[in-house]
C-alpha positions as CSV (number, residue, x, y, z in Angstrom):
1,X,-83.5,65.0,-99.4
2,X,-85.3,61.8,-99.1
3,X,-82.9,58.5,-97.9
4,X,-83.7,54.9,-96.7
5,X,-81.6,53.6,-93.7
6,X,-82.2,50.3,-92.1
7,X,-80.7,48.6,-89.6
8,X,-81.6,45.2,-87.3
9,X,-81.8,46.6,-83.6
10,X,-81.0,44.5,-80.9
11,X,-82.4,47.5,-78.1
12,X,-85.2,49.6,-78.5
13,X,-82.9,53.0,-78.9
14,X,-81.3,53.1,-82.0
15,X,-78.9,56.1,-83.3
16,X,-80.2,58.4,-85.7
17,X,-78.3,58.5,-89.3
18,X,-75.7,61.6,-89.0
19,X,-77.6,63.2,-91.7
20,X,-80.8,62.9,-90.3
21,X,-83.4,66.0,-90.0
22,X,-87.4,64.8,-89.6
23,X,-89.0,61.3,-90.2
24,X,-91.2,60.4,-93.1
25,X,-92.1,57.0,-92.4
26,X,-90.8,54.0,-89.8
27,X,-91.5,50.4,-91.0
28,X,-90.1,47.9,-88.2
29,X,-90.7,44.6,-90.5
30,X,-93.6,44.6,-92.2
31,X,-95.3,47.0,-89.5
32,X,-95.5,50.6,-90.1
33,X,-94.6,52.5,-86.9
34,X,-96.8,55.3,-85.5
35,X,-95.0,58.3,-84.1
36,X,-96.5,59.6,-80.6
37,X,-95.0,62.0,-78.1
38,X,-91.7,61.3,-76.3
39,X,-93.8,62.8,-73.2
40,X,-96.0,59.7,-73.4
41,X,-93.6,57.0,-74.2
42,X,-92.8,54.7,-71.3
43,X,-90.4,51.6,-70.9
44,X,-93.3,49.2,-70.4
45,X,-94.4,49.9,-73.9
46,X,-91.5,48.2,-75.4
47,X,-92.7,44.7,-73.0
48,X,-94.2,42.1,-75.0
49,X,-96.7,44.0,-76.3
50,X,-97.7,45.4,-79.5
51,X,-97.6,49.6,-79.4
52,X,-96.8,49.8,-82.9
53,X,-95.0,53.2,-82.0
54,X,-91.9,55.3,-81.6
55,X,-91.1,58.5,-80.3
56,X,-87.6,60.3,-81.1
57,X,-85.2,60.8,-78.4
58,X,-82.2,63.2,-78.4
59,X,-80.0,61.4,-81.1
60,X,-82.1,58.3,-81.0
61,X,-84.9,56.6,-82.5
62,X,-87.0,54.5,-79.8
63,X,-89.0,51.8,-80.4
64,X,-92.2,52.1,-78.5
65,X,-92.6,47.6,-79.7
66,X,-91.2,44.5,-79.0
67,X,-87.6,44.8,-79.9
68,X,-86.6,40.9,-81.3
69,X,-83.2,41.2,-82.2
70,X,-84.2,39.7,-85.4
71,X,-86.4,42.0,-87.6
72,X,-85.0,44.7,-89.7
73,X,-86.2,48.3,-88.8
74,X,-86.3,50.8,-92.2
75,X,-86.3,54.5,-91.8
76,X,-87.6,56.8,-94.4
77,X,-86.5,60.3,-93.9
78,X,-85.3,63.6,-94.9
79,X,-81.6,64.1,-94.8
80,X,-79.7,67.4,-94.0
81,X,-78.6,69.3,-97.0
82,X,-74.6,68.2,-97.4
83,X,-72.3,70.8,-96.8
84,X,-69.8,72.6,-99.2
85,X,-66.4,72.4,-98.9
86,X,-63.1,72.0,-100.6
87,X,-63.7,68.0,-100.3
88,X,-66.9,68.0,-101.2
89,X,-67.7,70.5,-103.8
90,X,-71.1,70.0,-104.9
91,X,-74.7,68.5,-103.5
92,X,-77.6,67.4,-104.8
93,X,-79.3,71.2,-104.5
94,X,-76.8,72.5,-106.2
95,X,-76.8,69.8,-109.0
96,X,-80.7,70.0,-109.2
97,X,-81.4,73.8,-108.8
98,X,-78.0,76.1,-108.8
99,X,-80.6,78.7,-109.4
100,X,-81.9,78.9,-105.7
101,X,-78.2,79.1,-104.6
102,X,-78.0,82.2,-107.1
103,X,-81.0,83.8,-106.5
104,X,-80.6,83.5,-102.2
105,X,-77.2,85.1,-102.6
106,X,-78.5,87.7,-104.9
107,X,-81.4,88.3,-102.2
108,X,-79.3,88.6,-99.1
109,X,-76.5,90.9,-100.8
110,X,-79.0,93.4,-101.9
111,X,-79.4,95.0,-98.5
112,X,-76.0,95.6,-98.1
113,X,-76.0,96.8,-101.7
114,X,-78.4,99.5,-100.4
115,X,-80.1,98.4,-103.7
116,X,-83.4,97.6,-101.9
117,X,-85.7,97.9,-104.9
118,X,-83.8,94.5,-106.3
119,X,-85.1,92.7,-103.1
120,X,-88.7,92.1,-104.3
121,X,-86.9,90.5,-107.5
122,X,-85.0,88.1,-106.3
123,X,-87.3,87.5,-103.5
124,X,-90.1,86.5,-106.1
125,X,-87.2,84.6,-108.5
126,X,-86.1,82.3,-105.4
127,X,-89.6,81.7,-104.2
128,X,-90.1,80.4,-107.9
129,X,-87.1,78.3,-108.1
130,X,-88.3,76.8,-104.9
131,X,-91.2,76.1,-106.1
132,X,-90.6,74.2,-109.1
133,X,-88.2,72.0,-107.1
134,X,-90.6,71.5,-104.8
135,X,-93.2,70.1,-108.0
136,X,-90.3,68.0,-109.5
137,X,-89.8,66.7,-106.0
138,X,-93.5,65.6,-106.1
139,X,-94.0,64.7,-109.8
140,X,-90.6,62.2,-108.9
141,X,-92.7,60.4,-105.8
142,X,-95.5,59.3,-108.7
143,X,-93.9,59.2,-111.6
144,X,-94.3,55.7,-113.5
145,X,-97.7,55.3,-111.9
146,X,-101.5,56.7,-111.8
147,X,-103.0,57.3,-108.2
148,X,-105.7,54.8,-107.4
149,X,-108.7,55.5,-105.2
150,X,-108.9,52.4,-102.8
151,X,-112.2,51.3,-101.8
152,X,-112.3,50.8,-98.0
């Protein structure tokens, strides 16, 4: 679910990626980018000065910082699961843990089943195939490298 877009802005509101669903991290050059409240943003903060912030707005990004017109902004964010469909017949969930499609569709038949002792199965099987995706999701962030305890 994780995705890189960049773009060079030439205004502080910049669209969203159409598969965009929460922020990880905003780098606008080599300056990371704060996120504060879109209840305390305010035009003067993109003046001249250096707020180092953005706020998200409707569809939009907005850069709470000088905008140049030069200097590349990169967006590191979670992208909206892809949908099925005749054209496009698989994702990357499905790819990586088929298992979790199985197991929800197993849990939400039950019910209508009237097979409610089943429920507490599937319940526990999906909340394990979660899981593990979850810690091959993490494991994938580190892998090739050792943690490192910087000294401050």
């Amino acid at each position: 679910m994780r995705t890189w877009y960049a773009v060079t802005p030439s205004q502080p509101f910049v669209s969203l990626p159409g598969d965009y669903n929460e922020m990880i991290r905003v780098m606008y050059g080599t300056q990371r980018l704060d996120f504060t409240s879109e209840d305390i943003a305010d035009p003067w903060m993109n003046e001249g000065g250096q707020q180092n912030q953005f706020t998200i707005a409707g569809n939009s990004i907005w850069l709470l910082t000088y905008v140049d017109g030069a200097t590349k902004l990169s967006m590191h964010y979670y992208a909206q699961l892809p949908t099925l469909s005749d054209a496009n017949t698989t994702n990357w969930l499905l790819e990586d843990g088929p298992d979790i499609y199985l197991y929800a569709a197993l849990l939400e038949a039950e019910p209508y089943l009237k097979n409610d002792a089943r429920v507490a199965i599937w319940q526990d099987r999906l909340e394990t195939a979660l899981a593990d995706l979850h810690s091959n999701d993490q494991d994938g962030q580190y892998s090739g490298s050792s943690l490192v305890m910087k000294n401050a």
